[in-house]
C-alpha positions as CSV (number, residue, x, y, z in Angstrom):
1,X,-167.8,36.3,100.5
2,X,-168.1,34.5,97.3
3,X,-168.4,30.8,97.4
4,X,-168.4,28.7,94.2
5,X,-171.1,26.0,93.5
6,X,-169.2,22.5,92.9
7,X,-171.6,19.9,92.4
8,X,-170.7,17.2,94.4
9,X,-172.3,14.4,93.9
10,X,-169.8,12.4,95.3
11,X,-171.5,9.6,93.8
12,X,-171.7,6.5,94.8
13,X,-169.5,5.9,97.6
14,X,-172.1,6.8,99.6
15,X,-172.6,4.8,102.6
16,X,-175.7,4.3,102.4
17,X,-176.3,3.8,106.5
18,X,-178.8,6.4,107.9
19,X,-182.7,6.2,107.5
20,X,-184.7,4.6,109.9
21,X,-186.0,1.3,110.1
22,X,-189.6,1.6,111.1
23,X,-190.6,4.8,112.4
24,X,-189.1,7.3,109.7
25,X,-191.6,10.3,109.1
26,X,-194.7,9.9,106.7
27,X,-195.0,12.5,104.0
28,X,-193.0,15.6,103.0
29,X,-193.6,14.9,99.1
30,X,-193.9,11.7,98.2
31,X,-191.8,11.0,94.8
32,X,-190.6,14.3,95.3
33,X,-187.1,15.0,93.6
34,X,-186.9,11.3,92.9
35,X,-184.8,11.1,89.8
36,X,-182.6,14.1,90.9
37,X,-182.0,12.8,94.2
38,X,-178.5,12.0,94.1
39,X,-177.1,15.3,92.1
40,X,-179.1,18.2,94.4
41,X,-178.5,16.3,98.1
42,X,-174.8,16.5,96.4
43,X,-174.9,19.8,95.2
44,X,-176.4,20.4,98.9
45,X,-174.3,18.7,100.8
46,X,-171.2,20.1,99.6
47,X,-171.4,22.6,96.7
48,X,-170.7,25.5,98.4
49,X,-167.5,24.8,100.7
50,X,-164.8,26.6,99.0
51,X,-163.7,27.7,102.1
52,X,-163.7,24.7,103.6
53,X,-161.6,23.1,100.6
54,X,-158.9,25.9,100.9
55,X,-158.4,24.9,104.3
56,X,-158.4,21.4,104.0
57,X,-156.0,21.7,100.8
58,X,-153.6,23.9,103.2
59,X,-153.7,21.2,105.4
60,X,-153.1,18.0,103.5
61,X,-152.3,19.3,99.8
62,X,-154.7,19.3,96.6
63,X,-154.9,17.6,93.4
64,X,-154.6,19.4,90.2
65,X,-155.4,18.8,86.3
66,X,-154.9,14.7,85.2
67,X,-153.6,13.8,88.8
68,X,-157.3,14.2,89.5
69,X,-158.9,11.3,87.4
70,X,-155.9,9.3,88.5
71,X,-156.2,9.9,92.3
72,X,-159.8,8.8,92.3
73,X,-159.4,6.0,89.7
74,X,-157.4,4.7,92.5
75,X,-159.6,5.4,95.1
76,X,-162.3,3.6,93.5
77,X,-160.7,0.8,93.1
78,X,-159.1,0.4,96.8
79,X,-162.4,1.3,98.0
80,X,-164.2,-1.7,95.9
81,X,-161.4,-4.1,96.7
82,X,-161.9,-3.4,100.6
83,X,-165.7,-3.5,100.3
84,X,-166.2,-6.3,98.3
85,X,-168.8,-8.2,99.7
86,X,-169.9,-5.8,102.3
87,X,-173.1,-4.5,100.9
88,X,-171.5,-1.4,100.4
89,X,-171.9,0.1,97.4
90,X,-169.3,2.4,96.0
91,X,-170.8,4.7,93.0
92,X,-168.9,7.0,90.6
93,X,-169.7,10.2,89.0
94,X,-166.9,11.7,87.2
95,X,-164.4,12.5,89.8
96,X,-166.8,12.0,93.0
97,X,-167.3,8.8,94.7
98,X,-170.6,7.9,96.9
99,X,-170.5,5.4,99.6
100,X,-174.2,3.8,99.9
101,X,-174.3,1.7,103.2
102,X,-177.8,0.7,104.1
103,X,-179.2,1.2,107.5
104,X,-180.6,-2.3,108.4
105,X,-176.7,-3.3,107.8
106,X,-175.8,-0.4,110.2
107,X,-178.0,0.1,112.4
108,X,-180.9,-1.0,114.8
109,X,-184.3,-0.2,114.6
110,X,-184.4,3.3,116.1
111,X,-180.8,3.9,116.8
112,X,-178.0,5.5,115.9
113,X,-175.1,3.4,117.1
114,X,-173.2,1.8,115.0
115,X,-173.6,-2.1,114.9
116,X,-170.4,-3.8,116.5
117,X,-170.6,-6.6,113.5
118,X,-170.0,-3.5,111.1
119,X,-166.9,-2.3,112.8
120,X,-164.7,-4.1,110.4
121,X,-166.5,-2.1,107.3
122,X,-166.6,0.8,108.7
123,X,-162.4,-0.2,109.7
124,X,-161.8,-0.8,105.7
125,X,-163.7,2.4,104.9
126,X,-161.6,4.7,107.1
127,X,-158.2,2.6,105.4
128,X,-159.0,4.1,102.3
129,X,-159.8,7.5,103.6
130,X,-156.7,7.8,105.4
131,X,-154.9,7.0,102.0
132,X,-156.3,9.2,100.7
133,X,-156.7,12.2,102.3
134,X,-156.9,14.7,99.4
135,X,-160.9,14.6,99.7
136,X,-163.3,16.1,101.4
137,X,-166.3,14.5,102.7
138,X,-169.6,14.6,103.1
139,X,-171.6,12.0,105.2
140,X,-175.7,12.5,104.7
141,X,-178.3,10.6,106.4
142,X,-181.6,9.3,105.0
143,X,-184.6,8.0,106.4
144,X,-188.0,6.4,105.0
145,X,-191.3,8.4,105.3
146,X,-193.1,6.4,107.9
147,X,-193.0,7.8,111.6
148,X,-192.8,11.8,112.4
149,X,-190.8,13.8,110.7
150,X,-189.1,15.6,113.1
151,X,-187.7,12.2,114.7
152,X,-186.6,11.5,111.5
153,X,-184.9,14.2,111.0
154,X,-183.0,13.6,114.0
155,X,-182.4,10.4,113.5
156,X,-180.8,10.8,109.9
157,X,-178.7,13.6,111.9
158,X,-178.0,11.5,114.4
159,X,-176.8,8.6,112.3
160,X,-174.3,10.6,110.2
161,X,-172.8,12.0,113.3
162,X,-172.5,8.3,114.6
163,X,-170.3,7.5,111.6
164,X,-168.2,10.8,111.6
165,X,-167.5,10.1,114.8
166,X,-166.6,6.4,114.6
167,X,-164.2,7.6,110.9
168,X,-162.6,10.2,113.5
169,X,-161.7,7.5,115.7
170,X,-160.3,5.6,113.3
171,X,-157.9,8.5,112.6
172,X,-159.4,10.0,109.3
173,X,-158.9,13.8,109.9
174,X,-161.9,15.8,111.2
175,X,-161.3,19.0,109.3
176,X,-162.1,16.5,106.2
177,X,-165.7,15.7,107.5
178,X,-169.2,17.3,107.2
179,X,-172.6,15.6,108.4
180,X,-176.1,16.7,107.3
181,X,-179.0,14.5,108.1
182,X,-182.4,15.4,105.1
183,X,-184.7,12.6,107.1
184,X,-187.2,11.6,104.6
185,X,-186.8,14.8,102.2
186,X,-184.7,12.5,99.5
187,X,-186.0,9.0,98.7
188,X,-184.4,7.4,96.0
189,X,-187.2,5.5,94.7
190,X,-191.2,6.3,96.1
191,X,-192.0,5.2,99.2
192,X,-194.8,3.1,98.4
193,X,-193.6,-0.2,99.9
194,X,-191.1,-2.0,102.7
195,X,-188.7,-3.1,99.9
196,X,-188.7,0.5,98.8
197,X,-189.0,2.1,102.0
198,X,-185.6,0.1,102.8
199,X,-183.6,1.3,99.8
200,X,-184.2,4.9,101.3
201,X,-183.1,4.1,105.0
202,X,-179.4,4.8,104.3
203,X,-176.1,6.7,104.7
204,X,-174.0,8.3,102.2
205,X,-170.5,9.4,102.2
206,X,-169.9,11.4,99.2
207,X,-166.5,11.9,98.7
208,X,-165.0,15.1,96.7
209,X,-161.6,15.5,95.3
210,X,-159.4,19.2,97.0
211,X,-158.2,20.5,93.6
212,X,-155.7,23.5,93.6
């Protein structure tokens, strides 16, 4: 079946929360894709769900022509009025939002539940998804390069799942939601020191517009 590419780099609303605090793999190209980070884990994480949209738009309707800028103009701006102060950092790229949430906020070192003292974020977050449901989402988890790779990669897996699962409980619809953990495969800036190492240790919840 055909499937359409959509880049979705449901820019920066991503919440930045998976990635590991100390032991998160070491190697798996250094610097690699750093630069183009943000556009391919989007175009990975949710460029080929067409599918998926059509079913989700069946379910809870999709956006068409200007209504689309306006929808996540609003979006935007609920999402930054509800995260204000947070360390949550909501990004946007044309009509996608990113959430960046980073893991030291998020989580502890080595696990993937949620931290009870981000409840309340997590609370405002899943607000603004509710009210807006026209979106799909995509929730990918990143870790640092230090520790083996393979726990990393479970880890970043692990942690995305933690926050579908706590958005689900907070009544954001599950058919919306998609989780894919990349470990250490997508650092943001090089891994060559802790304050670096920290900015790629997070979660993000790209967020896509259902267009007809």
């Amino acid at each position: 079946m055909r499937r359409s590419v959509l880049i979705v780099s449901l820019v920066s609303a991503s919440l930045a929360i998976a990635g590991c605090a100390s032991n998160e793999y070491s190697n798996t190209g250094k610097g690699a894709a750093i630069g183009a980070v943000v556009g391919a884990v989007a175009g990975k994480a949710t460029g080929n769900h067409k599918d998926k949209r059509l079913v989700i738009g069946a379910a809870v309707g999709a956006l068409a022509g200007a209504a689309v800028g306006s929808y996540m103009d609003k979006q935007e701006k609920a999402l930054n009025q509800e995260l204000s102060g947070s360390g949550v950092k909501v990004v946007r790229d044309g009509d996608k939002l990113r959430l960046d949430i980073p893991a030291q906020l998020t989580f502890e070192i080595n696990r993937s539940d949620i931290r009870s003292s981000l409840y309340p974020v997590f609370n405002d977050i899943a607000k603004v998804l509710r009210d807006y449901e026209k979106t799909m989402l995509v929730i990918a988890g990143h870790t640092d390069d230090t520790g083996p790779y393979q726990y990393n990669m479970n880890l970043s897996q692990a942690r995305a799942d933690s926050v579908k699962q706590y958005l689900i409980a907070q009544n954001v619809q599950a058919i919306r939601l998609e989780t894919k953990g990349y470990g250490p495969n997508y650092p943001i800036v090089p891994n060559t020191s802790e304050a670096n190492r920290a900015q790629n240790r997070r979660v993000e919840i790209h967020i896509e517009p259902i267009v007809e």
